[in-house]
Structure formats: C-alpha cells, structure tokens
C-alpha positions in Angstrom: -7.6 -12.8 12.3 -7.5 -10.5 9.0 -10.2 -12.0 7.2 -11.3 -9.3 5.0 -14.3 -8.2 2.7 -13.8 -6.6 -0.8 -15.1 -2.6 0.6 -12.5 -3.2 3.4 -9.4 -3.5 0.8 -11.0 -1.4 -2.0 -12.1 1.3 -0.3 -8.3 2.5 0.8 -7.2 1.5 -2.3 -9.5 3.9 -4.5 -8.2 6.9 -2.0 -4.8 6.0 -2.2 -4.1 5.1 -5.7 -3.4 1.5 -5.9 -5.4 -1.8 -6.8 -5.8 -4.7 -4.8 -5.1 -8.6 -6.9 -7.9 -11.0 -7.1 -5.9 -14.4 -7.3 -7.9 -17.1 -9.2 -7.1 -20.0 -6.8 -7.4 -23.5 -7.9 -6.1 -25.3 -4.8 -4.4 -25.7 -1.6 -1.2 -24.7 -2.9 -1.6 -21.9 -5.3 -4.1 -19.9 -2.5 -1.1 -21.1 0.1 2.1 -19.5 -1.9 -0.3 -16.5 -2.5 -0.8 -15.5 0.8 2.6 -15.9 1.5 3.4 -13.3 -1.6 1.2 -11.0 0.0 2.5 -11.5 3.3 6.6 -10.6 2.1 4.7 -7.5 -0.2 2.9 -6.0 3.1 -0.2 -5.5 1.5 -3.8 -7.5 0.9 -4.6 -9.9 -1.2 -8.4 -11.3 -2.6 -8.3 -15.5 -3.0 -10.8 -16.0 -5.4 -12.6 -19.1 -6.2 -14.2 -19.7 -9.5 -16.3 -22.0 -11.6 -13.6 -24.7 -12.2 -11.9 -24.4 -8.8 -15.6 -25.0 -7.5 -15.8 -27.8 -9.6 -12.2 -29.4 -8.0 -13.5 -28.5 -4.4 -16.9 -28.0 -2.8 -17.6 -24.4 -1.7 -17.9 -25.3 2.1 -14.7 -27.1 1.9 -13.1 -23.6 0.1 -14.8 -21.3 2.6 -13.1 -23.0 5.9 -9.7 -23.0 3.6 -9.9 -19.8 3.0 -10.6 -18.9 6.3 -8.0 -20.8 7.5 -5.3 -18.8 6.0 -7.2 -15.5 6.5 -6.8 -16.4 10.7 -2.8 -17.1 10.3 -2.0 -14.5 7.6 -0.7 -11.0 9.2 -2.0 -8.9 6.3 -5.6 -8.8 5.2 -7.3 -11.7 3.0 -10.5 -11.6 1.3 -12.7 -14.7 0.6 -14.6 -14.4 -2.7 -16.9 -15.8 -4.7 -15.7 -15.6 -8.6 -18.3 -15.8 -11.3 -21.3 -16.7 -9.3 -23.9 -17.4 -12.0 -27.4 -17.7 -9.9 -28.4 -16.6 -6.4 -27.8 -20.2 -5.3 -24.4 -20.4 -5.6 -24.1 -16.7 -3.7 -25.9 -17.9 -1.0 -24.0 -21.3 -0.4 -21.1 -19.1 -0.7 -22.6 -16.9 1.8 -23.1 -19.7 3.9 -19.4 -21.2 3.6 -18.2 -18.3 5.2 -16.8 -15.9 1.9 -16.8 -12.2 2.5 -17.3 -11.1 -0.9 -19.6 -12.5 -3.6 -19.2 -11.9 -7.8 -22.4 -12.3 -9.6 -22.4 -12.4 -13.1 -24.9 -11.6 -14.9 -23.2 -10.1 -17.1 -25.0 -12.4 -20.1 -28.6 -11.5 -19.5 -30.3 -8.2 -20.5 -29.5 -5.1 -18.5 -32.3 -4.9 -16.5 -32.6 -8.9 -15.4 -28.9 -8.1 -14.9 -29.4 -5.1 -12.6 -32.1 -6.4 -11.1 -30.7 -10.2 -9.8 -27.2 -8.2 -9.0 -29.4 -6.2 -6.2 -30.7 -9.0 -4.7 -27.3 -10.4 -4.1 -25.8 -7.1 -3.0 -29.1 -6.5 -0.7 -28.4 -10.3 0.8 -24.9 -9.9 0.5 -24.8 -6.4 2.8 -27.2 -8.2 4.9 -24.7 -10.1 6.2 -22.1 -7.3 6.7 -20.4 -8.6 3.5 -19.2 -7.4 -0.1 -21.1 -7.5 -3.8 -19.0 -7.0 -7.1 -21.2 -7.0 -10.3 -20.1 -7.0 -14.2 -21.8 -4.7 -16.4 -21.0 -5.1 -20.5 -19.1 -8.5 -21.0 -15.3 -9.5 -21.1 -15.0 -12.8 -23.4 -12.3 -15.2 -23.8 -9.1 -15.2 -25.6 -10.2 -17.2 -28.9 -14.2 -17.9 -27.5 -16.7 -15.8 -26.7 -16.4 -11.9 -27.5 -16.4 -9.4 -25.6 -19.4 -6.6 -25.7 -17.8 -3.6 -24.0 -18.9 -1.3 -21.6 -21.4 0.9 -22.3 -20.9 4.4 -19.4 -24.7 5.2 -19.2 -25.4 1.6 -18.3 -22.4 0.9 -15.8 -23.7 4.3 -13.9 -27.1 3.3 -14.2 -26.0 -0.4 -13.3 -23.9 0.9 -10.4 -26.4 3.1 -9.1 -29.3 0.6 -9.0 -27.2 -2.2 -7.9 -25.4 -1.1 -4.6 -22.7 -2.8 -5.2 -19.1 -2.6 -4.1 -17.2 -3.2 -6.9 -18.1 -3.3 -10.8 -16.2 -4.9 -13.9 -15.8 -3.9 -17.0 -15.4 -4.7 -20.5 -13.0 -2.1 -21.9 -10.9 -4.4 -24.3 -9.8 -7.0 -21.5 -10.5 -10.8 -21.8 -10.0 -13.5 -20.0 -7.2 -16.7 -20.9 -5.0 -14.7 -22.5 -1.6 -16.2 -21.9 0.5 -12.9 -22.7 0.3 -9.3 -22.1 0.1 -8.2 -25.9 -3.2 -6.8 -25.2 -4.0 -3.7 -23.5 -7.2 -1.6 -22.1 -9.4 0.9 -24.0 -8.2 3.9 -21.4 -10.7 6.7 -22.9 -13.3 4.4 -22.4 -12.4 4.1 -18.7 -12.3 8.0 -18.2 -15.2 7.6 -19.3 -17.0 5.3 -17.0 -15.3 6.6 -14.2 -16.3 10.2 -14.8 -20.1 8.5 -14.3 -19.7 6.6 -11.1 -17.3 6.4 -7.8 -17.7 2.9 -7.2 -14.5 0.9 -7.8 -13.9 -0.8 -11.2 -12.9 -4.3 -11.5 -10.4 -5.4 -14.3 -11.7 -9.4 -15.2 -8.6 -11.3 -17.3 -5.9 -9.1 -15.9 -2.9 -11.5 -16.9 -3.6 -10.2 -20.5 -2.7 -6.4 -19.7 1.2 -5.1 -19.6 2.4 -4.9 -16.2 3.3 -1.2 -17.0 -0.2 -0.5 -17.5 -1.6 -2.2 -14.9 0.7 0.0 -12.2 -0.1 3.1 -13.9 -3.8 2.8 -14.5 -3.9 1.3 -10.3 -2.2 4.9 -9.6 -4.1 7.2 -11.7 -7.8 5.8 -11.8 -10.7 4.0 -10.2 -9.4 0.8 -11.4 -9.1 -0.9 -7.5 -9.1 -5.0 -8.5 -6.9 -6.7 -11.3 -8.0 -10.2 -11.4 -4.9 -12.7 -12.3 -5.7 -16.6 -13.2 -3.5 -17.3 -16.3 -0.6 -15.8 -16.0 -0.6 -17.9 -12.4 -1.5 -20.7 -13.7 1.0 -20.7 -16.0 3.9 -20.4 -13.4 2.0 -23.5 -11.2 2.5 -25.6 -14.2 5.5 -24.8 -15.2 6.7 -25.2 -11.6 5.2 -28.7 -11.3 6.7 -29.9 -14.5 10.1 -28.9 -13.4 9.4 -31.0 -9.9 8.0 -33.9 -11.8 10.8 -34.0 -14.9 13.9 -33.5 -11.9 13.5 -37.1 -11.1 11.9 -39.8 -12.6 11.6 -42.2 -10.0 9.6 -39.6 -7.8 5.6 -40.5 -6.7 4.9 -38.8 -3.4 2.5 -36.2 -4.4 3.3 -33.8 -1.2 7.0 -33.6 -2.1 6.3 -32.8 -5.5 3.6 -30.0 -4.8 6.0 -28.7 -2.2 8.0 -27.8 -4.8 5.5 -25.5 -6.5 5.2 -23.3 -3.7 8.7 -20.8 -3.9 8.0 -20.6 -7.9 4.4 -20.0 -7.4 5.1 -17.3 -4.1 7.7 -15.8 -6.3 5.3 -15.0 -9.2 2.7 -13.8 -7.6 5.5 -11.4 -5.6 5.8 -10.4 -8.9 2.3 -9.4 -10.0 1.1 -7.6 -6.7 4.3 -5.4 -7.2 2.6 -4.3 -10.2 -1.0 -3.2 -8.4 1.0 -1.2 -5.7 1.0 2.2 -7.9 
C-alpha cells in the first residue's frame, strides 16, 4: 500500500525543492490515467475530490476508490478532501477513509476562518491525518474575485491553525483555461519569509508551466492544484472517441479511449512540479 497523507508528500518536497500536483478528479477514469502518470514519472501524486465531483459520486464511494488505487499504485497517492466547506463534510470525508482534508473558509472573517480551520486540523491530526487551510481568497476566471493574501494574516492564520498546508491568493484563480496569467512572486517572498508551512497554489492550470517549475524549485510553493487544464484534455479526448465512429454506444470502449490522452497530459503537468 502507498496510501499517503498531504505532510508525508509535502514535507520532502519543501526540503528538496519541488511541488507535489493536486489532480481535481471527476471520475473513475481521470483519477485512473492519473495514477498511472504518476506511476511512469516516479513520483507522488494527490487525487483530489471536489464540490462537483462530490456531487457525481458520494464521498464513501470516492474514499474506497481512492483507496483502491492507493493499494495497487507503486508510488505514493494521497486521498483528499478539496474545498470542504463545513466540518460535516471533513468528518464524512474523514470517515470515508481520505488522508488529507481542505477546508475552506476562506469566505468568512479571519478569525471564524482561523478558528473552524483548527478544529479540522485538531480532528484531522487526531486521526493521524493531514489539514490544508486557505487564507485570503482565489476567485474564478470571469466570477468571483479574488482578495489576495494578506502576510500578517497567513502567519497569524498558519500559526493558530496547525495546519499542514496553506493556499494562497497571490494573483491565481481558478477555471482559467490558459496559462496567460501568472503569480504575484514578491508577494510570495513575502508570505514565505513569515511562515515555514507549505503554500498551496489553488487554480494552477492558469500559471505558465515555466513558472510553475521554477517557483516549485526556488520557494515554499509545495502543491499546484490542476482541474482545468485536465479537464480540458478528458474532453477533448472523449470527443475524439465519440466523433471516430458514429455507430459507437458502448460507454466502456469509449471511456477507454480517454485514458492514454488523459495519462499523457497529466505526464505532462507533473513534469512541470519536479523542479
């Protein structure tokens, strides 16, 4: 088994100078071909289940998949909670068998913020298990702004919290479907020159690959999370299956066809966390 939890993959990553890629999983095959990227790279990867995946799939159901290719996978996987919003959906998390639980709280006033991400870190190391928190907010491409990170409140945040791993708001967003955006790097000297906890990039698909390898190398910057830029390859991938042949229904032969597309670009975007 190499079922992971977020410390056990970020920790080495921080002293060595590379970043570990949180995956935004929406099924069986996308986690599947991503775990089989990692595998051919040699190196971890983080399967991460969000709000809409969680709507597809019960959590319980996502635990025992994740799980499932944690126990066959030959380099370390992590189970994680994306974008828990309340202490509930932790704890069922926590209860599905995840290693690593996101809250966000990153809407609410600092202190509610600080003080609901300590209760899940407190439960969360309770259980021998991992806590990320978000301190300043990243927005969406073309919704809701982002507020950035302030550095006296992420090392006030990451002190009172406990947790294992913090993101930050430091011109990233999430759904951006290019990379003609980049990240605010004096304002992530900044942070880090307040706190040695690992920082978390949230909407990583919109930052240049270049930046993301040298910013893995020469900061704290230990988790890139990648959803669109994935996504984008899944569908592209099953539009090519579906288009070859009109007279095609069987839904495993089609998916099947995702999965070298899908392994291939995730190949590409761990390549770009290794430093």
């Amino acid at each position: 088994m190499t079922l992971a939890t977020l410390a056990d993959v970020l920790q080495p990553a921080l002293k060595n100078g590379y970043a570990v890629a949180g995956l935004v999983t929406l099924g069986w095959e996308d986690m599947r071909a991503f775990v089989a990227a990692a595998e051919a790279e040699n190196c971890p990867v983080i399967l991460q289940a969000g709000p809409s995946c969680r709507d597809h799939t019960p959590l319980p159901i996502l635990g025992k998949m994740f799980r499932h290719l944690a126990e066959t996978a030959s380099v370390p996987v992590v189970a994680h909670l994306d974008h828990g919003y309340t202490f509930e959906d932790c704890k069922l998390a926590l209860d599905s068998g995840f290693t690593s639980l996101m809250f966000d709280g990153s809407r609410k006033p600092l202190q509610q913020n600080i003080d609901e991400t300590a209760a899940i870190a407190e439960m969360a190391h309770a259980a021998g298990i991992s806590c990320e928190g978000e301190i300043g907010f990243v927005g969406y491409d073309n919704g809701e702004a982002s507020a950035g990170t302030d550095p006296a409140e992420a090392a006030q945040f990451a002190k009172a919290t406990g947790v294992d791993a913090m993101a930050i708001s430091v011109g990233n967003v999430h759904l951006q479907q290019d990379q003609s955006g980049g990240l605010d790097e004096g304002r992530i000297a900044d942070i880090e020159a307040v706190t040695d906890v690992p920082l978390v990039i949230h909407g990583g698909s919109g930052v240049p690959a270049d930046q993301r390898r040298r910013l893995a190398r020469e900061t704290s910057i230990c988790k890139f999370n990648i959803g669109t830029e994935l996504r984008m390859a899944f569908g592209a991938a099953l539009r090519g299956a579906v288009n070859a042949d009109a007279n095609r229904f069987d839904r495993v032969q089609i998916l099947r066809d995702t999965h070298d597309p899908v392994m291939a670009a995730a190949r590409t975007v761990l390549r770009t966390m290794k430093g």
